[in-house]
N, C-alpha and C positions, 0 to 999 in steps of 0.2 A: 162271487165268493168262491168261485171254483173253477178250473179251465184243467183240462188236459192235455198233455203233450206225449208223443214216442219219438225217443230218441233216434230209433232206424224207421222208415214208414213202411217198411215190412218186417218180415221175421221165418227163418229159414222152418221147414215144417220138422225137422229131425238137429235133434240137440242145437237147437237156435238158444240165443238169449238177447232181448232187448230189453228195455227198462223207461216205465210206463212214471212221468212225472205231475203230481198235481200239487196246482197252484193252489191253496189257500186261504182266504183274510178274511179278518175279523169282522162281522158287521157294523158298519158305520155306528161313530158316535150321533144318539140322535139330536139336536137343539135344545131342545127343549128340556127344562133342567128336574132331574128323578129328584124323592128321596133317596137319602145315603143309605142305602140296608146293613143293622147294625153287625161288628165283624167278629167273629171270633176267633183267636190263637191259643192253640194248646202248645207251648214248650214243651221240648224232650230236651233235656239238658243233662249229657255226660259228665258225671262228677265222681269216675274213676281216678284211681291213684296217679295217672298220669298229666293228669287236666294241671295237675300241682308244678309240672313245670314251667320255664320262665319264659313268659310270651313272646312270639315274634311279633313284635309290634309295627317296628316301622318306623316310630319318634317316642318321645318320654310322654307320657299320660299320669294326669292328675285330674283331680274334678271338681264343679264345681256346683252347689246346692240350690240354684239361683230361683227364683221365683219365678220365671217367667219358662225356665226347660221346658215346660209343657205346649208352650203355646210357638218354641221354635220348630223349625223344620227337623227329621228326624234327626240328617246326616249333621248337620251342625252342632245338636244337643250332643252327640258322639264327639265329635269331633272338639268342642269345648271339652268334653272329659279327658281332651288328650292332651292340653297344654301346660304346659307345665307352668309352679305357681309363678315364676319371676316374669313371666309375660302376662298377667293379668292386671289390671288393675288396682282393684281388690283383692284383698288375701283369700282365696278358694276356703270349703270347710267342707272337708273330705266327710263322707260318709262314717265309714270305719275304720280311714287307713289314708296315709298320707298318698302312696303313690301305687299304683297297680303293677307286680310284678309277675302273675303266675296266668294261664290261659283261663282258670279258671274265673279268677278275678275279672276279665275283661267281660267274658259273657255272661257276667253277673251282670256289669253295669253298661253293657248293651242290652241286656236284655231290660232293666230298667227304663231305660232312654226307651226301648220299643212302647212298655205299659206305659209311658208318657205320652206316647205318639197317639194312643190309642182313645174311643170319645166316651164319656159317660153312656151309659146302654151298653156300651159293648160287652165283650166275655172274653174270659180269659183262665187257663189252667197252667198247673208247671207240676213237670214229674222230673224227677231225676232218677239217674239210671247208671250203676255200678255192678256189684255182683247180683245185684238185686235190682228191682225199681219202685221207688217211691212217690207217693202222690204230696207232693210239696203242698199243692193249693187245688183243691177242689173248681171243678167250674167255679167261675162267681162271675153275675154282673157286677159291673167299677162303675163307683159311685167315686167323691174323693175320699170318702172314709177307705173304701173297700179296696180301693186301687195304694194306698198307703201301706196299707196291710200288706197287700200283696210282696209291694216293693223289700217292705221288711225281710220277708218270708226268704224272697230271691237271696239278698243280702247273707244270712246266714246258712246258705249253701254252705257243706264240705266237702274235700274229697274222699274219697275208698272205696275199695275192692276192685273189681273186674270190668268188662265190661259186656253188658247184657242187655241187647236193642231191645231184643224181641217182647222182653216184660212189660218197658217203658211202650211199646206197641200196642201191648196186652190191654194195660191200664187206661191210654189214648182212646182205646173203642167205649168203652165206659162211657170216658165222657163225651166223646162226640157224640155218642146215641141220646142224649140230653139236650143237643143241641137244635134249636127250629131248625128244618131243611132251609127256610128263606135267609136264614142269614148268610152270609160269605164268611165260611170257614178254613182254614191253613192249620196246620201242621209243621211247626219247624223244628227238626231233628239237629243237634251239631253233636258231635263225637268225633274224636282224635287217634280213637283207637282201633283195632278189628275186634269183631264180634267174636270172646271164646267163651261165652255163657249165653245160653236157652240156644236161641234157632240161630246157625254159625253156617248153612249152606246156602247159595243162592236161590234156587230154584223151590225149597221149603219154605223164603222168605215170602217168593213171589205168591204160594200158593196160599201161604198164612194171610197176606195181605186184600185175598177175593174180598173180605166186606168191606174193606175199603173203597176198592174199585165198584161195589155195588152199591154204596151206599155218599160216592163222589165224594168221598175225603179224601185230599190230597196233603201231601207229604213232602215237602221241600226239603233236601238232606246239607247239609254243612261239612265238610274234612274239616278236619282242623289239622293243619303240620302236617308229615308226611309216614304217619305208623298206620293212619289207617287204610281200610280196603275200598279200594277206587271204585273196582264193581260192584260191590256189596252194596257201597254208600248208594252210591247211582242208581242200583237196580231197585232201593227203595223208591227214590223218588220217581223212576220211570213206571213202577208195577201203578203208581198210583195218581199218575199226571202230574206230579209237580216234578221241581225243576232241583237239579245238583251244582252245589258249590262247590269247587278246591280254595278254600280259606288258608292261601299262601300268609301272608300278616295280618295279625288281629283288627292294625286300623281298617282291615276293608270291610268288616263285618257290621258297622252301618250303612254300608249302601248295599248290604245285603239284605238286609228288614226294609230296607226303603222300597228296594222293589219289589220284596215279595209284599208289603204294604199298597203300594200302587197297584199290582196286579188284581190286586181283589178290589180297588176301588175303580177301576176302570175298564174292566174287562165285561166288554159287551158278546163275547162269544165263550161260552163257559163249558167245559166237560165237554170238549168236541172228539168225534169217532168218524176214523174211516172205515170201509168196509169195502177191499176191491173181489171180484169176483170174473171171470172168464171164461168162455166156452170155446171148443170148437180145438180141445186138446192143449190148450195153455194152460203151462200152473203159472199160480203167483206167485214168486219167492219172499224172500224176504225183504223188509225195509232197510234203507241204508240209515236212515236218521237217527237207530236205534230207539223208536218208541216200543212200548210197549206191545208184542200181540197177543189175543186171545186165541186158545183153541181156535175158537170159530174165524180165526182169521184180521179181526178189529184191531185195528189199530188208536190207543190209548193216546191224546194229545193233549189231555187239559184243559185249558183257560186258554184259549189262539189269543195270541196278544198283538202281533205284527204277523208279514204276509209270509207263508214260509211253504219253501219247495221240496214236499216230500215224492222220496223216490221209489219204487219197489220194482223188485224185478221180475223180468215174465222167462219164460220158460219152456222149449218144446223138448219132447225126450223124441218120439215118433207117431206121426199124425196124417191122417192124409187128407184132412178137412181142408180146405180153401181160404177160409174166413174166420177170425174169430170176433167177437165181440166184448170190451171191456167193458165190464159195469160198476161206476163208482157209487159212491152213498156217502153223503157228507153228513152229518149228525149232530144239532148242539142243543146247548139250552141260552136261551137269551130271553130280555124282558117280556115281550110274547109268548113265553112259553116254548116247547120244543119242539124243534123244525131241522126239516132233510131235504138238502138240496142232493137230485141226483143227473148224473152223466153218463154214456156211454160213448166210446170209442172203436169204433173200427180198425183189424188188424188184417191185413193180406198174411196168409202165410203160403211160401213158394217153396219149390226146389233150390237146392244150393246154387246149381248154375243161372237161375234168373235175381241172385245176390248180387251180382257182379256189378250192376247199375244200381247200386242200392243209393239212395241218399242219407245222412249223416247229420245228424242238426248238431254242427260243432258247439253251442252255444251249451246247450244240455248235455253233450256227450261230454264235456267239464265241467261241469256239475257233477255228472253222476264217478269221473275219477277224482274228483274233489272230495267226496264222500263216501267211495269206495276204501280211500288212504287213510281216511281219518277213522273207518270201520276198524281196519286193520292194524294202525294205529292203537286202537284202543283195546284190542283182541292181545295185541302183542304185551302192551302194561298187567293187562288180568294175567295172561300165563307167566308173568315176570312175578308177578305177586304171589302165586302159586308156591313158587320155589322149588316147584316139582320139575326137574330136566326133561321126563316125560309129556307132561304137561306140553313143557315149553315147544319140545320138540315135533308135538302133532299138531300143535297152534301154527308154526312155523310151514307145515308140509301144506295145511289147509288155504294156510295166507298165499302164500306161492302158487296153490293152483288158482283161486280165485283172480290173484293178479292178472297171470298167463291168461286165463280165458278172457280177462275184459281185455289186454294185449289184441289178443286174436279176432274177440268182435269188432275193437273199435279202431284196427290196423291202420284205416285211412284218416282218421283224425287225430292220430298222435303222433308226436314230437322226439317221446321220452318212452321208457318200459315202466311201467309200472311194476314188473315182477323185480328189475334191476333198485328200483328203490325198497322194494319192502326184502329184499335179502340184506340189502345194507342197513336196512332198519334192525332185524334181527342180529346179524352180526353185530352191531352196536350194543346193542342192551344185552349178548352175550360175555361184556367186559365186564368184572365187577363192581369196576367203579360207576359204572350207568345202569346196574339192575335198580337200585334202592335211591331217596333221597328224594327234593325238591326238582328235579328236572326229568324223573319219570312221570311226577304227577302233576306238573304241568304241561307235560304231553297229552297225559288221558284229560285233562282238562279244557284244552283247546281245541283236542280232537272232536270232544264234547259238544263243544260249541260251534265247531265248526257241522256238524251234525243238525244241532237247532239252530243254524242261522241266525245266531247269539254275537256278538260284538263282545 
């Protein structure tokens, strides 16, 4: 469930830099078949003034009332609410409205389709969040009576005012702290907009979100369209283990409950934590994957669901040690209860002139400019969002050095410049037609994923 790798098998004792890569995966599914642990989703659902515009859908959606939506697969109960009547059958008997035209209307009736998906016992809340946030529906276990109700409830959403994460954040700890710890709980946030009411900075969101991260609620974020903030969205669901979406067209938003629905129903390695740590004059740098770190160093991963190669970087400034030693700590919670697998690694560190024979493990030393690009990549959309030229322009000077120096480390394993692509990267998003729109935040999106080793 763990293995280690170093991309150089030494590392110079005076301003070195190598990058320490570990392998991750989930603990086997066991055979033998568990109870299902009942689930709980809190909705935060944006139903500011903008949600009112007309959806990027993708095809024409209509819906249908049928008796049996509950017992289909999620993505299909979506996906029948997308067809339009002349291809049915049966004449469809639309809820409240003949055909869905606004963003808001769609994550109505996904979110519906989700409380369908969902089994008696379970739990479920809905806040909506505007200049203000409101608590739509209280926790409740779904009964059919209660799960009716609920659906009602969603249905007469409107839109107004601004929008305000941090209330609908506010309100969210409420009710998770009512929730058993044994259940498997989610959080799914979707907003369209940027945050310009309550908490609107990143770094106050990360710090407002500490009981989350202590109390293992996790927060899966949704864009909708492309007004909102890339980082902002993201850095909720990273402060907090779960995972971010760019919701390019509304029909994709059932197979986005689908997986965050599987996740919790399959996930045998939960609230996983690394913890690297070095001696012997190495720092740790930072992670390329963008998880989450803690002061203390921890790195924040979630629910491990497939095998993933996180990267961090090691560091000499001036050392005259010999050796270092890497010391890993892998950390999760699974049906056993909580367990640490741990590892160490051995590091030479030499003079510059005994570098010369260095070896190079091509295989990781692409990886880690894979995920170096995609860092910088995503650095370069957050300064573009800004709209600050200052901003932009020290994003710019920092990317560039960063490039250059993995240039420099990894001179014998490369092809291409990495510093020559991320100036053309800038220079690009310096045009105005490539600052704003659907093809920045498909960049931070990708990048994203190329980050978590996300398909």
């Amino acid at each position: 469930m763990l293995q280690l790798h170093l991309v150089k098998e030494k590392m110079e004792q005076q301003e070195g830099l190598n990058h320490l890569i570990m392998q991750v995966s989930p603990q086997p599914t066991e055979e033998k078949q568990v109870d299902r642990m009942p689930h709980t989703i809190v909705l935060l659902i944006d139903n500011s003034g903008s949600m009112s515009e007309t959806a990027n859908v993708g095809e024409p959606i209509t819906r249908s009332t049928s008796q049996t939506s509950a017992r289909m697969s999620f993505a299909d109960q979506v996906k029948k609410l997308m067809r339009t009547s002349s291809q049915n059958t049966s004449s469809p008997q639309p809820l409240h409205r003949q055909e869905v035209s606004t963003k808001l209307d769609y994550v109505k009736d996904a979110a519906i389709a989700l409380i369908d998906q969902l089994h008696d016992g379970d739990s479920v809340s809905v806040i909506t969040f505007s200049s203000y946030a409101d608590l739509v529906q209280p926790l409740i276990r779904l009964t059919p009576n209660s799960r009716k109700a609920v659906k009602e409830l969603v249905r007469q959403i409107q839109v107004s005012g601004a929008t305000n994460i941090s209330a609908a954040l506010e309100i969210a700890k409420t009710e998770l702290a009512k929730v058993d710890p044994k259940h498997h709980t989610r959080c799914l946030l979707l907003s369209d907009g940027e945050a310009n009411n309550g908490i609107t900075e990143v770094d106050e969101m990360a710090t407002f979100l500490g009981d989350y991260r202590k109390a293992h609620w996790m927060v899966s974020t949704i864009g909708v369209g492309v007004t909102y903030n890339s980082f902002f969205m993201e850095n909720i669901a990273t402060s907090t283990g779960g995972a971010f979406y760019h919701l390019k067209e509304m029909n994709q938003l059932s197979d986005i409950f689908q997986e965050e629905l599987s996740s919790l129903r399959t996930a045998t390695t939960r609230h996983a934590k690394l913890s690297v740590t070095a001696t012997g004059g190495v720092q740790v740098g930072i992670n390329l994957n963008g998880y989450y770190e803690s002061e203390a160093g921890q790195l924040f991963l979630g629910n491990l669901l497939y095998e993933q190669d996180i990267v961090v970087e090691l560091v000499t400034s001036q050392t005259k040690e010999s050796q270092s030693q890497i010391q890993v700590s892998f950390t999760f919670e699974s049906d056993q209860g909580l367990q640490t697998i741990s590892q160490t690694i051995s590091l030479p560190l030499v003079t510059d002139d005994d570098m010369d024979e260095v070896n190079i493990d091509l295989k990781w030393a692409a990886l880690v400019e894979e995920l170096m690009d995609a860092s910088i990549q995503k650095n370069a959309v957050k300064a573009t969002e800004t709209r600050d030229q200052k901003v932009f322009s020290q994003t710019q000077q920092d990317s560039l050095h960063r490039a250059d120096r993995y240039d420099q480390t990894y001179s014998k394993a490369r092809k291409a410049s990495l510093k020559d692509k991320t100036q053309d990267l800038f220079s690009s998003l310096q045009k105005p037609e490539n600052q704003f729109g659907e093809s920045v935040k498909s960049m931070y999106d990708m990048s994203y994923r190329t980050q978590r080793r996300r398909k």
